[in-house]
C-alpha positions in Angstrom: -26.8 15.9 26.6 -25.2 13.4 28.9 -23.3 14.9 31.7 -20.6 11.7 31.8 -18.3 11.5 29.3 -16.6 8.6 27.8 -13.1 8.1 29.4 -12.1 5.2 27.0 -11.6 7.5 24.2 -8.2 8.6 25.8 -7.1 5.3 27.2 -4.0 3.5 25.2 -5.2 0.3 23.3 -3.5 -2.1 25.9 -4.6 -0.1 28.5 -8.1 -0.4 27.0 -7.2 -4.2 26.5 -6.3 -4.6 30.0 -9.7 -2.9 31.4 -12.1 -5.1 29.3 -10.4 -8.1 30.7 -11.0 -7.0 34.2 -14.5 -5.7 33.7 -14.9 -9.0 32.8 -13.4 -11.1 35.5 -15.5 -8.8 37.6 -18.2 -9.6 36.3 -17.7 -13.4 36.2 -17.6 -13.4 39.7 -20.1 -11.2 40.4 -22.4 -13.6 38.4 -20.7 -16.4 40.6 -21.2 -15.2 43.7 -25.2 -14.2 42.7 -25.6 -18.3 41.7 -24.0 -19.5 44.9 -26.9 -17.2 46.6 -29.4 -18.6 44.7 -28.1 -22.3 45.7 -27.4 -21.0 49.5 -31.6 -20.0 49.2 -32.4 -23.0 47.8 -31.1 -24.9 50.4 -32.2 -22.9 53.2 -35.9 -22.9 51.8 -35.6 -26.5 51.2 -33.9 -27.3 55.1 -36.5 -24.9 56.8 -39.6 -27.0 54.8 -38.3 -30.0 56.4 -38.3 -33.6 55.5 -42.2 -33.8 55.5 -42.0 -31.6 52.1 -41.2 -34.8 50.0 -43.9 -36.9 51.5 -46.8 -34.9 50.4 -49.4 -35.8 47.9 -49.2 -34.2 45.0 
């Protein structure tokens, strides 16, 4: 009972070829982009904490 059907049924093999390659590369740099986030937070966290963050007792 889905409403959305499968378009790759009727796609040419290269053609199907062609869009799993770029699906992927999408995805590659969407997963690239989320980790340079991740870092850019990091680093943000870290720089507004300050110095005094390291000197603590733990």
């Amino acid at each position: 009972m889905t409403m959305v059907q499968d378009r790759r049924d009727d796609l040419p093999q290269e053609k199907d070829e062609t869009f799993f390659k770029r699906r992927r590369s999408r995805s590659i740099a969407i997963a690239l982009v989320l980790a340079g986030l991740v870092v850019l937070f990091y680093v943000v966290t870290l720089v507004k904490m300050g110095a005094g963050i390291f000197n603590r007792a733990l």
